[in-house]
PyMOL commands that place a pseudoatom at each C-alpha (Angstrom):
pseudoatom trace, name=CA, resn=UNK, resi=1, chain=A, elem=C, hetatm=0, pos=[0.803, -8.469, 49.421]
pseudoatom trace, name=CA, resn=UNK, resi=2, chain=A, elem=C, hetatm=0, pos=[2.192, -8.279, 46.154]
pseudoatom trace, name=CA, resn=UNK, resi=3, chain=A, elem=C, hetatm=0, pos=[4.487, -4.807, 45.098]
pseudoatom trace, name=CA, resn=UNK, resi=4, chain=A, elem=C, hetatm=0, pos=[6.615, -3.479, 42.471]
pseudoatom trace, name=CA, resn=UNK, resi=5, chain=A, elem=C, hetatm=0, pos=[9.543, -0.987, 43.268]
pseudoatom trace, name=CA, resn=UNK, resi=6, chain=A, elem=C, hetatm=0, pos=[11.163, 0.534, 41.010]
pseudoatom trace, name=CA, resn=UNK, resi=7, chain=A, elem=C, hetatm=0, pos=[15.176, 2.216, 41.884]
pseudoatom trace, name=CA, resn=UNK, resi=8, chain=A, elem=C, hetatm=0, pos=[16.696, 4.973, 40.849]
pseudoatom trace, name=CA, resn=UNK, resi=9, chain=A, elem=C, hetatm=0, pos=[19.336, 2.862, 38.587]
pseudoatom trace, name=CA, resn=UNK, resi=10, chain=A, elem=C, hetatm=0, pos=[15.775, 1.539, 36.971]
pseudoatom trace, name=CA, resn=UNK, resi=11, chain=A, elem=C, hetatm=0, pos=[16.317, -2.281, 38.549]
pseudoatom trace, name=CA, resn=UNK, resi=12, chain=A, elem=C, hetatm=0, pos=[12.863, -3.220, 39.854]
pseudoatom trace, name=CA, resn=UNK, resi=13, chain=A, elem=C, hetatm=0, pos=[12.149, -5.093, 43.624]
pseudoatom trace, name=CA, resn=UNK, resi=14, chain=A, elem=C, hetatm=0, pos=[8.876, -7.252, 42.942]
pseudoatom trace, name=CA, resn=UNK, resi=15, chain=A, elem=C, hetatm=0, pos=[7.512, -8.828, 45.630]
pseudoatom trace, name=CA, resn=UNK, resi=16, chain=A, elem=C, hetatm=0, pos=[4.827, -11.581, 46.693]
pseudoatom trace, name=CA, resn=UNK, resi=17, chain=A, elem=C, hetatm=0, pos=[4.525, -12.343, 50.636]
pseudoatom trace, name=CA, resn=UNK, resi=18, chain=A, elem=C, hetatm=0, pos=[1.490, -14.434, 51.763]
pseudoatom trace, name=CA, resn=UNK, resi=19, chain=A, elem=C, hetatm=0, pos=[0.868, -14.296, 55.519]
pseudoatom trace, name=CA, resn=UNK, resi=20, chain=A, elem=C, hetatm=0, pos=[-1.670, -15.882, 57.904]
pseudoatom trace, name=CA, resn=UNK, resi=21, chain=A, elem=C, hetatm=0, pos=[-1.906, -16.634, 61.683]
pseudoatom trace, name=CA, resn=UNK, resi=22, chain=A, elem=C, hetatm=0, pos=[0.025, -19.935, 61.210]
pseudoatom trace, name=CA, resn=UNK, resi=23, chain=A, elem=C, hetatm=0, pos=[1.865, -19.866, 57.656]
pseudoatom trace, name=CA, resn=UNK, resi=24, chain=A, elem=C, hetatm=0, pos=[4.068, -16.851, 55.848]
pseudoatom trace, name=CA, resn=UNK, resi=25, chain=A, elem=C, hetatm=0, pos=[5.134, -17.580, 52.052]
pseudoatom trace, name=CA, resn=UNK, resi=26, chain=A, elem=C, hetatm=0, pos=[7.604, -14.872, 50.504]
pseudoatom trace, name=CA, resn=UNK, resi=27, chain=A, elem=C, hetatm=0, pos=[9.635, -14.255, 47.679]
pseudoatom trace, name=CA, resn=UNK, resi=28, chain=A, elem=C, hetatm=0, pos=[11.090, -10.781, 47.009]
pseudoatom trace, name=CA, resn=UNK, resi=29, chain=A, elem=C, hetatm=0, pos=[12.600, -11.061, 43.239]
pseudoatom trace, name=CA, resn=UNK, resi=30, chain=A, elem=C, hetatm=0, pos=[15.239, -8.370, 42.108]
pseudoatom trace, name=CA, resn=UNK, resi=31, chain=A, elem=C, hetatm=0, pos=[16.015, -7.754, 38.559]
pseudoatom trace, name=CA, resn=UNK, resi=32, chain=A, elem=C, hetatm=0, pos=[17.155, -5.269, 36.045]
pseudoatom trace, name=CA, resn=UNK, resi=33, chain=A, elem=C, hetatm=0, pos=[15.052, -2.871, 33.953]
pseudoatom trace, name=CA, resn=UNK, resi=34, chain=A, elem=C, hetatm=0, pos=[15.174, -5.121, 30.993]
pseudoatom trace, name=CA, resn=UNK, resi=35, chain=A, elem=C, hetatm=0, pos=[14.240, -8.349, 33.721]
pseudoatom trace, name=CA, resn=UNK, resi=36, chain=A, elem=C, hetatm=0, pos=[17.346, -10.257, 33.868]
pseudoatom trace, name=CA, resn=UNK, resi=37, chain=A, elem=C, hetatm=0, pos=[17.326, -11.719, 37.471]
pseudoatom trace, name=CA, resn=UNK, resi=38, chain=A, elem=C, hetatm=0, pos=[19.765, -10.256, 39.913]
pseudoatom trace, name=CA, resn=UNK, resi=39, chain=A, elem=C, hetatm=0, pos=[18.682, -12.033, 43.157]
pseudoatom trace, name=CA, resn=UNK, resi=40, chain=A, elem=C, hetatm=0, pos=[15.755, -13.820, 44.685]
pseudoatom trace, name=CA, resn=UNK, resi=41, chain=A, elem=C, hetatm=0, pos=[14.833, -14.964, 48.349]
pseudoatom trace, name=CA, resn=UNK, resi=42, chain=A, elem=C, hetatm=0, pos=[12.080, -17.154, 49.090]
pseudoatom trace, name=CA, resn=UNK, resi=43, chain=A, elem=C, hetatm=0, pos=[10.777, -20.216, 50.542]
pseudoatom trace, name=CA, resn=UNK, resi=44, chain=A, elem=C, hetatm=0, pos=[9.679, -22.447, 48.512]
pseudoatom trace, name=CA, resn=UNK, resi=45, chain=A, elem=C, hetatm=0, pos=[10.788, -25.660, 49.951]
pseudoatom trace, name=CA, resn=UNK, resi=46, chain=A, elem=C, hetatm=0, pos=[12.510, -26.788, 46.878]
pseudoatom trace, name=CA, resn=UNK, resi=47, chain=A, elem=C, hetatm=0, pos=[16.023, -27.285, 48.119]
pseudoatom trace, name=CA, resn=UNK, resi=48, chain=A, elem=C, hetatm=0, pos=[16.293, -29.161, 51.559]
pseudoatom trace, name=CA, resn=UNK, resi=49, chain=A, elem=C, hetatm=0, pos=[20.077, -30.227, 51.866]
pseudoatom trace, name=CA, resn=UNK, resi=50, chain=A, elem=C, hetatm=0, pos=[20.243, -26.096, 52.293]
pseudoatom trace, name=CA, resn=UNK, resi=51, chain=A, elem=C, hetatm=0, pos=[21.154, -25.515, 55.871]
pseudoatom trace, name=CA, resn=UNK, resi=52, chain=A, elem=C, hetatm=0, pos=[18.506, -22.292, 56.344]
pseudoatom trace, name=CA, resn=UNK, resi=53, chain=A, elem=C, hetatm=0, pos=[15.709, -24.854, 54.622]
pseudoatom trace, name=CA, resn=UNK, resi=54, chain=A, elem=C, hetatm=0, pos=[13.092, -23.562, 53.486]
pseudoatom trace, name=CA, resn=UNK, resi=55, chain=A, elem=C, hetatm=0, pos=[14.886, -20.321, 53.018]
pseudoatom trace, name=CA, resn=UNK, resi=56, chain=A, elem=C, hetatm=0, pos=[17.425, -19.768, 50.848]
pseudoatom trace, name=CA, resn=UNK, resi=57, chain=A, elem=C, hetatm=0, pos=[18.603, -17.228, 47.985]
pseudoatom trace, name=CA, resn=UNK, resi=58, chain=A, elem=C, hetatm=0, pos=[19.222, -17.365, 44.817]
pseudoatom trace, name=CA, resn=UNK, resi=59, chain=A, elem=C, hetatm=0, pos=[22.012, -15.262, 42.870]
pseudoatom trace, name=CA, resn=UNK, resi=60, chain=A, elem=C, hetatm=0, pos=[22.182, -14.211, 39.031]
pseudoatom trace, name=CA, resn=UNK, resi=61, chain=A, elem=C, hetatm=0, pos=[24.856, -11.707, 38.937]
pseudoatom trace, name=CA, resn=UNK, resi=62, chain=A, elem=C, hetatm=0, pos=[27.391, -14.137, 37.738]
pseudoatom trace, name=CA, resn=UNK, resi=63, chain=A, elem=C, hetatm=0, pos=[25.204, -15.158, 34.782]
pseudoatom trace, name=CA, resn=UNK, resi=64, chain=A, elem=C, hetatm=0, pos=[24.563, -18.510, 36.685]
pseudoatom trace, name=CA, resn=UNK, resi=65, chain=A, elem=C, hetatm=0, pos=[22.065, -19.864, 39.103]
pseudoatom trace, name=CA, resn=UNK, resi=66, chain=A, elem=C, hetatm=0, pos=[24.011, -19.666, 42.640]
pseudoatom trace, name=CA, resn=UNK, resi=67, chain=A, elem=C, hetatm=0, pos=[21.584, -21.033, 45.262]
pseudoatom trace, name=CA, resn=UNK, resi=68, chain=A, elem=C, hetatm=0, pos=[23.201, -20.118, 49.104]
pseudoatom trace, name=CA, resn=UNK, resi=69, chain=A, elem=C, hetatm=0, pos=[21.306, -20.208, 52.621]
pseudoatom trace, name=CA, resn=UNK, resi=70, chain=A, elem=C, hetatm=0, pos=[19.652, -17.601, 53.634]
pseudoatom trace, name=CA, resn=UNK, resi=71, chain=A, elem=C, hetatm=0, pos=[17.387, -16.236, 56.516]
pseudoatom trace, name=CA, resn=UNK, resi=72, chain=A, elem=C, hetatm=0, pos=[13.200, -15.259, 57.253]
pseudoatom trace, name=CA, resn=UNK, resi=73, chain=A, elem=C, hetatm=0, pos=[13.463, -11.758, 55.439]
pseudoatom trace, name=CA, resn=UNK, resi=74, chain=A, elem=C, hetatm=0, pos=[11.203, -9.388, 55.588]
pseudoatom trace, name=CA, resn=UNK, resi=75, chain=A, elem=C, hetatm=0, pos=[10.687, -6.344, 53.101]
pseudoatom trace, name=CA, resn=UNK, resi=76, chain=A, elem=C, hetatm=0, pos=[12.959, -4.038, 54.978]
pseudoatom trace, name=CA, resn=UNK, resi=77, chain=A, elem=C, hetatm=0, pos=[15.534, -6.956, 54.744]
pseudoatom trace, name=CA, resn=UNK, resi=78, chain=A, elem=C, hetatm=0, pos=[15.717, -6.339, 51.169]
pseudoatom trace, name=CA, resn=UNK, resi=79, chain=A, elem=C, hetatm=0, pos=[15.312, -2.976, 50.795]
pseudoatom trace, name=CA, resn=UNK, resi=80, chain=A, elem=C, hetatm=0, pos=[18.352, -2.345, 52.933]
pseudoatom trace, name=CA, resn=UNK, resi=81, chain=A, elem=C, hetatm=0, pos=[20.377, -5.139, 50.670]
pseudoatom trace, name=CA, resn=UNK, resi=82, chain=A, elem=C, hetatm=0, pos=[19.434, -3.426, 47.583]
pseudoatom trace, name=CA, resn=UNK, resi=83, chain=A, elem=C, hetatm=0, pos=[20.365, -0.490, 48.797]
pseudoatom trace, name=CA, resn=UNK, resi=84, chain=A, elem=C, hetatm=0, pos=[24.136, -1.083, 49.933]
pseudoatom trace, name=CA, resn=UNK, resi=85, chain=A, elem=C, hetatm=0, pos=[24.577, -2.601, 46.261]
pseudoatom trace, name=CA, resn=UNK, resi=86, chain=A, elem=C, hetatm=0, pos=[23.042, 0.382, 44.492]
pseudoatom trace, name=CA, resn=UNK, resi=87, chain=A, elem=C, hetatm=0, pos=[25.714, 2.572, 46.648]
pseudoatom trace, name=CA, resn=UNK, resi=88, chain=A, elem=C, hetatm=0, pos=[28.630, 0.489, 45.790]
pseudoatom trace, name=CA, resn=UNK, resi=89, chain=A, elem=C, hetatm=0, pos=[27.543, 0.785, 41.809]
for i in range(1, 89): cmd.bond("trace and resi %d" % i, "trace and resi %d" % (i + 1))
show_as sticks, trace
zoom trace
């Protein structure tokens, strides 16, 4: 399943989940109208000293790459995420 959101403050949700009876890939990507990154879960197993390995999440908002465990999200997960930072803007 692969979806584009788009929010009210024009930030965009794009997402790619992969599921079968035995294996479920995601990665939900969040990023601004003009696609700077904000904040991306997934996992990819590419960082396994992370405790929540294979997931993890990665943070942008600081300008730099902040990698921090994570848990299985789903799409509803997100959406609730985005949400409470859109009402704090």
């Amino acid at each position: 399943m692969k979806l584009r959101i788009e929010f009210i403050d024009e930030s965009v949700l794009y997402t790619n989940e992969y599921i079968t009876s035995t294996i479920r890939k995601y990665a939900f990507q969040w990023q601004t109208a003009s696609d700077s990154w904000l904040v991306r879960w997934d996992n990819v197993p590419h960082f396994p000293k992370i405790a929540s390995f294979p997931h993890h999440r990665h943070d942008y908002r600081t300008g730099q790459e902040v990698v921090t465990d994570s848990f299985d999200v789903v799409l509803i997960d997100v959406l609730i995420y985005i949400g409470d930072q859109l009402q704090k803007a």
